[in-house]
C-alpha positions as CSV (number, residue, x, y, z in Angstrom):
1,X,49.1,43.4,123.4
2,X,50.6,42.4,126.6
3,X,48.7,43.2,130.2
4,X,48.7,46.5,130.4
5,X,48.3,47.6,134.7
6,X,46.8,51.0,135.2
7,X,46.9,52.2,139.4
8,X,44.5,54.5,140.3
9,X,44.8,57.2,143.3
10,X,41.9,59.3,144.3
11,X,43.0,62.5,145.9
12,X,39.4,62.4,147.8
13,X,38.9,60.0,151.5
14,X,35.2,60.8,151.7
15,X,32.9,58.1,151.7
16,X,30.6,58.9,148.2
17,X,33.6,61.3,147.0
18,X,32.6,62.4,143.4
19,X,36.7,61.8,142.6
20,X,36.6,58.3,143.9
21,X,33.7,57.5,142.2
22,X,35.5,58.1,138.6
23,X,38.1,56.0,140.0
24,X,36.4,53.3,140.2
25,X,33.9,54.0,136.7
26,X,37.0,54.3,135.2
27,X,38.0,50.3,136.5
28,X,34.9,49.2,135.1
29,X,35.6,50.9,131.3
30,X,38.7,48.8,131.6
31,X,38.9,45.3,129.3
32,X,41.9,43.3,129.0
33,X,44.5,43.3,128.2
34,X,44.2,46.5,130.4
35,X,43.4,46.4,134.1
36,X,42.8,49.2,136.2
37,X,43.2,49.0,140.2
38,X,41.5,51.9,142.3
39,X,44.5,52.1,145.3
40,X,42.5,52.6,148.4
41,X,45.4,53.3,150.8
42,X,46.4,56.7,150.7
43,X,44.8,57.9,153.8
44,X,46.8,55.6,155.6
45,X,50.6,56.8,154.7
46,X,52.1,58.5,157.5
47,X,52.6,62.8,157.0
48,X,56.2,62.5,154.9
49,X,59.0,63.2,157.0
50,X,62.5,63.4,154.7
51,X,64.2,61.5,157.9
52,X,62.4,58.9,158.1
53,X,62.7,58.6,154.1
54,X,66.1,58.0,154.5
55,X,66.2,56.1,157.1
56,X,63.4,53.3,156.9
57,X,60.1,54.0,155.3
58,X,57.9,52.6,157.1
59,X,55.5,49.6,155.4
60,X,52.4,51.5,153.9
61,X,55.3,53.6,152.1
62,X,56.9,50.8,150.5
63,X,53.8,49.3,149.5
64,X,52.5,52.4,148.1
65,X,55.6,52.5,145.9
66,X,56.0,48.7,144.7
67,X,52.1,49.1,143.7
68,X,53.5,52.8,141.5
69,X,56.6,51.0,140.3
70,X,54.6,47.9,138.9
71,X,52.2,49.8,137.3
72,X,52.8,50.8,133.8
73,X,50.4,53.7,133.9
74,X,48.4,55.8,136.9
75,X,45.0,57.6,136.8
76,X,44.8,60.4,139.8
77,X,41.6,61.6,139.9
78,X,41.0,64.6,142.5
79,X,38.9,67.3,144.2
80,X,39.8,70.8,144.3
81,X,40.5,72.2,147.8
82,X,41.9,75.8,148.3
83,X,42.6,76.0,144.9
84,X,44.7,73.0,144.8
85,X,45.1,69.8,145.5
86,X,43.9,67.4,148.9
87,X,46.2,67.6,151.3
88,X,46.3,63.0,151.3
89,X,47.2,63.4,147.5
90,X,49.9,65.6,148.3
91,X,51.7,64.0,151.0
92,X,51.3,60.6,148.6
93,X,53.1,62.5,146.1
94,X,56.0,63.9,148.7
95,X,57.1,60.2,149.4
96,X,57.6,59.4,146.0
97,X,59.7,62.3,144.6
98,X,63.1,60.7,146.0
99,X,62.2,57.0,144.8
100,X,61.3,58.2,141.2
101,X,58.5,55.8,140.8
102,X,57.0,58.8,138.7
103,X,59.9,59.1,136.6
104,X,58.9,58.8,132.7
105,X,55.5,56.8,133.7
106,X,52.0,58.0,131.7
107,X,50.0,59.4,134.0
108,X,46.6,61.1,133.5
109,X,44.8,63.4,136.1
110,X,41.0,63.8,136.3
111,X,39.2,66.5,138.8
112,X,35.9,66.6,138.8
113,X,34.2,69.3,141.0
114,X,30.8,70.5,141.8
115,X,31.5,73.7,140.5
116,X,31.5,75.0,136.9
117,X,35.1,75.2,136.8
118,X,35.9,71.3,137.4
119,X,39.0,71.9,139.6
120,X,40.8,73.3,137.1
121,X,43.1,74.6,139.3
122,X,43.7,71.3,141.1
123,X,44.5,70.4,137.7
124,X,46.9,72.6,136.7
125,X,48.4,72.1,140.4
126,X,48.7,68.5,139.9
127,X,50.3,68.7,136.6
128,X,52.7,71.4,137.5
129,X,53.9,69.2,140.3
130,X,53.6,65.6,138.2
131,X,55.8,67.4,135.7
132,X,58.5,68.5,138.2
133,X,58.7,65.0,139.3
134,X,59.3,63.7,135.8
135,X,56.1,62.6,134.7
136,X,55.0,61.9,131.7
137,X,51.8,63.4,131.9
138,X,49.2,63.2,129.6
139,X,48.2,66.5,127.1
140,X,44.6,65.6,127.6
141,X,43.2,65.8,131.3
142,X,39.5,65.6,132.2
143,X,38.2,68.6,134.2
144,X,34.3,67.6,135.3
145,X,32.7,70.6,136.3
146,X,29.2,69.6,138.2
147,X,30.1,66.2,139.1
148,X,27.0,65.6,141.3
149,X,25.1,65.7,138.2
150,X,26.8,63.4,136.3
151,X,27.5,60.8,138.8
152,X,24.8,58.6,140.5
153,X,25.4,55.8,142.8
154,X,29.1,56.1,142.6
155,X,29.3,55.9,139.3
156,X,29.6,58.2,136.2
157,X,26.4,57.9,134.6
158,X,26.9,60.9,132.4
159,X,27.3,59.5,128.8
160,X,29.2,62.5,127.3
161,X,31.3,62.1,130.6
162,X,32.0,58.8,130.3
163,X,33.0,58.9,126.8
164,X,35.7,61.0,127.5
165,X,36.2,59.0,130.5
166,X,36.5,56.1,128.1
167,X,38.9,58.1,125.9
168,X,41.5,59.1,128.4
169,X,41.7,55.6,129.8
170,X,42.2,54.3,126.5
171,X,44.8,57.0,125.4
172,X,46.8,56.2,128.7
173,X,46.7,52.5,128.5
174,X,48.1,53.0,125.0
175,X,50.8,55.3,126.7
176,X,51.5,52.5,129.2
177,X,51.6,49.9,126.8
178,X,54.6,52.4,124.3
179,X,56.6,52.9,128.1
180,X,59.9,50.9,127.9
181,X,59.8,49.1,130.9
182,X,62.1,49.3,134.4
183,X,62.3,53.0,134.0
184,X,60.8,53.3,137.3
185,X,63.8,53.1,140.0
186,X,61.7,52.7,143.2
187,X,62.7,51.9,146.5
């Protein structure tokens, strides 16, 4: 099996996020040929603006999509806010709907929540949205309902968690690895 290179983006910018922290648990259930890479720079992008899209993105956007187009697969693990998604994972997503570095790439999405409901409706948000953009997302999602219990020290520690933790990852590096490639048109 060739390298198979899974970005993830964490829809959370708090330091000891419960989101970030199966980010990064996720990385370390990763063996090779499959590498995952937690993207760190979301809080960073500038709020979208469709002007200055068009006319020059500026450098943290064009980053943020080389590092979407290479990858063959993406992991977004979020929180649930307002019933929906953060507003950093949003405006991430609004710079990429005219590049189409979504387009046709496996992508799994992963909330997990204090709360018994384990942002399901993030979830659903995200893959509403992910499927509007042309997505290929994944049938099975994660929902984690009571996170803090099942995380310590920024990492799942949860073994029924991580198992399915394990299984996702697994099921989307297999979906990375069946994606013809170049589909992505990026900037």
């Amino acid at each position: 099996m060739p390298p198979i290179n899974v970005l993830a983006l964490c829809g959370s910018l708090r330091e000891g996020s419960l989101n970030s922290a199966v980010a990064h648990t996720a990385a370390g259930l990763c063996r090779p040929p499959v590498s995952l890479t937690v993207h760190e720079g979301l809080g960073g992008l500038p709020f979208f603006n469709p002007d200055v899209e068009r006319d020059c993105p500026p450098p943290e956007v064009l980053d943020f999509r080389a590092r979407l187009a290479a990858a063959d697969a993406v992991l977004i693990t979020s929180p649930e806010y307002a019933h929906g998604t953060s507003g950093v994972l949003k405006n991430a997503l609004e710079w990429v709907v005219g590049g189409g570095e979504l387009v046709d790439k496996p992508v799994a999405v992963v909330t997990a929540s204090p709360s018994m409901t384990g942002g399901d409706r993030a979830q659903a948000w995200l893959r509403e949205t992910l499927e509007v953009m042309s997505a290929r997302v994944l049938p099975a999602g994660l929902r984690i309902a009571c996170a803090g219990a099942k995380i310590t020290d920024g990492r799942v520690t949860d073994e029924a968690t991580l198992a399915e933790l394990g299984t996702l990852v697994a099921e989307l590096a297999r979906a990375g690895a069946e994606a013809p490639a170049g589909l992505s048109r990026g900037c």
